[in-house]
C-alpha positions in Angstrom: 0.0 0.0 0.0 1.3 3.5 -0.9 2.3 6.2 1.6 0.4 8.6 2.6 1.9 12.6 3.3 0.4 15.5 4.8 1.2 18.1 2.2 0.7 22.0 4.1 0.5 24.7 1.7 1.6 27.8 3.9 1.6 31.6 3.3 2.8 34.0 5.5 2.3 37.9 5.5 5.0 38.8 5.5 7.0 36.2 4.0 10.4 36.5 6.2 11.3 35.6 8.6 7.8 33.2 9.6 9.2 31.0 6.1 12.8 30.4 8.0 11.1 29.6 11.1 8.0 27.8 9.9 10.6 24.9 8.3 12.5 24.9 11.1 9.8 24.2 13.5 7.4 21.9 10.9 10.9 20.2 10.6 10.6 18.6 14.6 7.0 18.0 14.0 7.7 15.3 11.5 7.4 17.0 8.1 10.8 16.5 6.3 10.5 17.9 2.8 9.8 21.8 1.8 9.0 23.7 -1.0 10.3 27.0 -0.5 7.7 29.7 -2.4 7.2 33.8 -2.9 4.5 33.5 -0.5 5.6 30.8 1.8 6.4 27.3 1.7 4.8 23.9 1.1 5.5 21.6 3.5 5.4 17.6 3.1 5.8 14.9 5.5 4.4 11.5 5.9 0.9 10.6 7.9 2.7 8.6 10.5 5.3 10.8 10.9 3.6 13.9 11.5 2.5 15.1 14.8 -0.5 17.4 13.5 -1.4 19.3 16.8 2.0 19.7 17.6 2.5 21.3 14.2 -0.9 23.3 14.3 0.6 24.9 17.8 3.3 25.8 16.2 2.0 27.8 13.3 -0.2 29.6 16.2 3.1 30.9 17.2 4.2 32.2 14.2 1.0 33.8 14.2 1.7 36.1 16.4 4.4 38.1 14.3 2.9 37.2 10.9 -0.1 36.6 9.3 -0.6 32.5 8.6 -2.8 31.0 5.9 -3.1 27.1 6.0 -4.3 24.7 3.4 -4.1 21.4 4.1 -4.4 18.0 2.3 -3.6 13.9 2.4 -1.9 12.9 -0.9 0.0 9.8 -1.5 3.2 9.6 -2.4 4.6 11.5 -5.0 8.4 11.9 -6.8 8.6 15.5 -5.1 12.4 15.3 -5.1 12.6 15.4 -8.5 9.7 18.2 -9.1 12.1 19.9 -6.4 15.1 19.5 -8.1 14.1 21.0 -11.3 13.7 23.8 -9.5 16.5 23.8 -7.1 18.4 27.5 -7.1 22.2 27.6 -6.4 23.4 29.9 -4.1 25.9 32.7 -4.6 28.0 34.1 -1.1 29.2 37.4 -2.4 32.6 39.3 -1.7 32.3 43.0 -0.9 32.5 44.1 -4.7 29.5 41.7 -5.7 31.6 38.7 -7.2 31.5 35.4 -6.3 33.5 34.0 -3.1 31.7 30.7 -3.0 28.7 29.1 -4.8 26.7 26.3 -3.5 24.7 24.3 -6.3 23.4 20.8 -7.0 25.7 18.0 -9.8 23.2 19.7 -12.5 24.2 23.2 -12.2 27.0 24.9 -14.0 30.1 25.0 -12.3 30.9 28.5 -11.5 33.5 30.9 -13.1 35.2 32.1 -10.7 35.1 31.6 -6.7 34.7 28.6 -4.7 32.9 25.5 -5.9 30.7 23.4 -3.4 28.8 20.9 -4.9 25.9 19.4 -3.0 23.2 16.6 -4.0 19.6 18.0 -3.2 18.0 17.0 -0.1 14.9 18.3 1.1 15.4 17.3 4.4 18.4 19.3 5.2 19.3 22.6 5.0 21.6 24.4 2.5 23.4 28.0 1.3 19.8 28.5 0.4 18.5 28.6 4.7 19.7 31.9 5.6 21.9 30.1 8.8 24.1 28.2 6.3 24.6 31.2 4.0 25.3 33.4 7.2 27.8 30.5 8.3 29.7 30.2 4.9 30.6 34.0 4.8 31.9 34.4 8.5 34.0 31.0 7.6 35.1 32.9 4.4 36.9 35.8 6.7 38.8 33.3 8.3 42.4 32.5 7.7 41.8 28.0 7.8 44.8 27.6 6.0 46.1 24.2 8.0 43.4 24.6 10.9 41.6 22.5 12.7 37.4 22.6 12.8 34.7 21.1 13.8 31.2 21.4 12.6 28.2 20.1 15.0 25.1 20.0 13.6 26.7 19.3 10.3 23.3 18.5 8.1 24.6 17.7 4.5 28.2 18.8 5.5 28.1 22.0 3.2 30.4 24.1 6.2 32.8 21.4 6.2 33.2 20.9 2.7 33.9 25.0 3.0 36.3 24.6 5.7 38.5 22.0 3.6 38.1 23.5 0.3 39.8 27.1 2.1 42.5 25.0 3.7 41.8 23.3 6.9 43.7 20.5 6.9 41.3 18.3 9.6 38.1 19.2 9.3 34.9 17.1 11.7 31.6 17.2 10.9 29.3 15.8 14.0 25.3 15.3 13.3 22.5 13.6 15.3 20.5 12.3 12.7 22.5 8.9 10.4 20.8 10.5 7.2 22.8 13.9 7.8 26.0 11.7 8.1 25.4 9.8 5.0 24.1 13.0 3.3 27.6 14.6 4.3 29.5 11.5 3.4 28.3 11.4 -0.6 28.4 14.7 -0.8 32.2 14.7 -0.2 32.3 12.3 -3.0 30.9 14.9 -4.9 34.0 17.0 -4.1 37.3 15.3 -4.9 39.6 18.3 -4.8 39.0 17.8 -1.1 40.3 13.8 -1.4 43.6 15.5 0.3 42.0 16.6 3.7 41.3 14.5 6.6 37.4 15.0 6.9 35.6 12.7 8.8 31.3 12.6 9.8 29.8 11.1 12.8 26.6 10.5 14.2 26.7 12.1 17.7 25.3 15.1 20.0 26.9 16.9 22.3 28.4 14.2 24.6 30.5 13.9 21.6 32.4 16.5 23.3 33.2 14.0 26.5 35.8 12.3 24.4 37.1 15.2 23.0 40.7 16.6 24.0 40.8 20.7 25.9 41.8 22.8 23.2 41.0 20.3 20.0 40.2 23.2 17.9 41.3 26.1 15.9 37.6 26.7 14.5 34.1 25.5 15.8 31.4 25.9 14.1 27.8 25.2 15.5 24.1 26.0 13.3 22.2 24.6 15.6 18.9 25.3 17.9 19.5 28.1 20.3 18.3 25.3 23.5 21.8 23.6 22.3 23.8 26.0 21.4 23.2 27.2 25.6 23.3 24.0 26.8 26.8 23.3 24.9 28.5 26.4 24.9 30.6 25.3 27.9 32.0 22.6 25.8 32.6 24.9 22.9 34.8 26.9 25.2 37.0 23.9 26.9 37.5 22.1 23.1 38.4 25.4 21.4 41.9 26.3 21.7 43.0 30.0 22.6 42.9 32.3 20.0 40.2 30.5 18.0 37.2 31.1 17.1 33.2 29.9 17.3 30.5 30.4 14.9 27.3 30.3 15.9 23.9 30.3 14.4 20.6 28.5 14.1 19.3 31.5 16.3 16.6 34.7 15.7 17.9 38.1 16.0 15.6 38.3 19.0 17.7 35.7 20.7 21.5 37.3 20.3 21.4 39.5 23.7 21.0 35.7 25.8 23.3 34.3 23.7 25.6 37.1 24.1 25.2 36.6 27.9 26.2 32.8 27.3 29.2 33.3 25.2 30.3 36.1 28.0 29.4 33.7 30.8 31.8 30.7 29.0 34.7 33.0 28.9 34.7 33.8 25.5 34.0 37.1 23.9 31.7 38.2 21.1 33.6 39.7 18.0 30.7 40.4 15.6 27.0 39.9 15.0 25.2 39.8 11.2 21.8 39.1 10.1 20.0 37.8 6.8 15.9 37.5 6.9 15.6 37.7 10.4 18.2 34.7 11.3 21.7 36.0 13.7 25.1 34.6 13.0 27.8 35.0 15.6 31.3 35.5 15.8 33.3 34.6 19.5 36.5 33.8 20.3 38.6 32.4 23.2 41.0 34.8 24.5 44.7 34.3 23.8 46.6 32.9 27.3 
């Protein structure tokens, strides 16, 4: 017998940022493919999978800083990866001057001309350059010297950041992910990447009592897009694996939310050295004082 998905088509007034955070929270409910739209998104996920008044609550939330518009339906199963796919945008992360530093696309896009090339298979599941976090993430790793540095990305989805990191010169780079299919994900899309065959870059599946096993001072560069709840709960071991003079990167978090994190960072020892923002979404940039 066929599956059967919930299929939510979702608008929001305004659009940004109740899009971002709509995935992001449909995501936990059990919905695990999007459509990203103009007006908002359409979200897919199968019956048994899907906690619907969990999801419902959530939406109310959103509700209260945008206006939400809800249409839902049972379908079965359908090939949406490959409708998605033929409409999958690659993503362009900028330099100052408007040229290209580092583009993010799928095998069926043309390789770029110029900047960095970062080739990533679709998956709906996870996110890409195209969630505002990742994009965020790949230009504060940009204005970083990794040239034969150490990182470590948690919460590594299809391991776009560490792919990054050893394309600009890390020469061990770590990507740690709870969920197996975010592992694999990473894994093949490595494959995908053979000018970084000459890197030690390794996945795991893991959360943060990876960190337990972990040496003081493992890192040059740490980078973390995760839920703010984990980023909090973490942040002291960010600060003991991170060696002095290095630096976090933090994100996963609204703009709303940077004074608490701020107060975290601070309250770890470490110090915050800059703060941007794309649609509503904050990226972070700390570092562990020099001894």
């Amino acid at each position: 017998m066929a599956k059967e998905f919930h299929t939510w088509s979702i608008k929001f007034t305004p659009v940004l940022p109740a899009r971002e955070v709509a995935v992001a929270y449909l995501n936990e409910c059990g919905f695990s493919m999007f459509e990203p739209n103009d007006s908002g998104v359409v979200a897919h996920g199968e019956v048994e999978e899907v906690d619907v008044a969990e999801a419902e609550l959530r939406l109310a939330e959103i509700g209260q800083f945008a206006e939400v518009e809800c249409e839902k339906r049972i379908v079965p199963q359908e090939n949406w990866n490959a409708q998605w796919e033929s409409s999958y945008p690659k993503v362009d992360v900028l330099d100052a001057n408007g040229s290209p530093r580092c583009t993010i696309r799928a095998p069926f896009h043309v390789p770029p001309e110029a900047g960095i090339d970062v080739v990533v298979a679709p998956q709906m599941s996870f996110g890409t350059g195209h969630h505002a976090t990742t994009h965020l993430m790949t230009e504060a790793l940009l204005g970083l010297d990794l040239k034969g540095r150490t990182v470590l990305d948690m919460g590594c989805g299809t391991g776009v950041l560490a792919i990054v990191a050893a394309k600009t010169g890390a020469s061990h780079v770590m990507g740690i992910d709870i969920e197996h299919d975010a592992v694999v994900n990473s894994q093949d899309n490595v494959a995908l990447n053979p000018d970084v065959s000459d890197v030690e870059l390794t996945f795991a599946q893991g959360d943060g009592t990876a960190f337990e096993a972990m040496d003081a001072e493992s890192w040059d560069v740490l980078c973390a897009n995760i839920h703010k709840n984990v980023l909090m709960d973490d942040m002291h071991h960010y600060a003991r694996t991170l060696r002095c003079g290095g630096s976090l990167l933090l994100s996963g978090f609204f703009e709303g939310d940077v004074v608490g994190l701020e107060e975290c960072v601070v309250d770890a020892g470490l110090s915050v050295v800059e703060v941007n923002l794309l649609d509503g979404w904050a990226c972070m940039h700390c570092g562990k004082p020099s001894m």
